[in-house]
C-alpha positions, 0 to 999 in steps of 0.5 A: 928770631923767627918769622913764618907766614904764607910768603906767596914765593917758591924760593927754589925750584925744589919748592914747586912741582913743576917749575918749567911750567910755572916760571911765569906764574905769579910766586914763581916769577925770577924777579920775585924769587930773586927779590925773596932771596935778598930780602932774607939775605939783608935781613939775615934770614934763612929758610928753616925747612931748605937749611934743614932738608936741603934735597928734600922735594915733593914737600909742598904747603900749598894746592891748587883744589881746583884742578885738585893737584893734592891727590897728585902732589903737584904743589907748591911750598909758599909757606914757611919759617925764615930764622936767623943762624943764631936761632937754628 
């Protein structure tokens, strides 16, 4: 089984350009993350891109335009596949 979507959480610290700075910023908040990370683990989900690319940084599918973070790479990946062990 797969899903994918926009989930609006950076699970790791390795999913945000600047996680100091952010741990208070909606999508990057402990309870959220922590909450993300057991969602998965009771439904038996893992994160295809960190399962795969578990030291990968500096991958990001989100950008803030505003402040126009993409020319930089300071971003965030919200996005993604979740599967199941049996379907990687």
């Amino acid at each position: 089984h797969f899903v994918c979507g926009d989930f609006n959480v950076a699970p790791e610290e390795a999913d945000i350009w600047a996680p100091d700075r952010n741990r208070r910023s909606a999508g990057f908040t402990d309870e959220e993350r922590l909450a993300f990370r057991q969602l998965c683990r009771e439904a038996g989900l893992v994160d295809v891109f960190r399962a795969l690319h578990p030291q990968k940084r500096h991958v990001y599918t989100y950008w803030d335009y505003r402040t126009r973070a993409r020319l930089r790479n300071r971003g965030w990946r919200i996005d993604g596949w979740l599967a199941t062990p049996q379907a990687m």
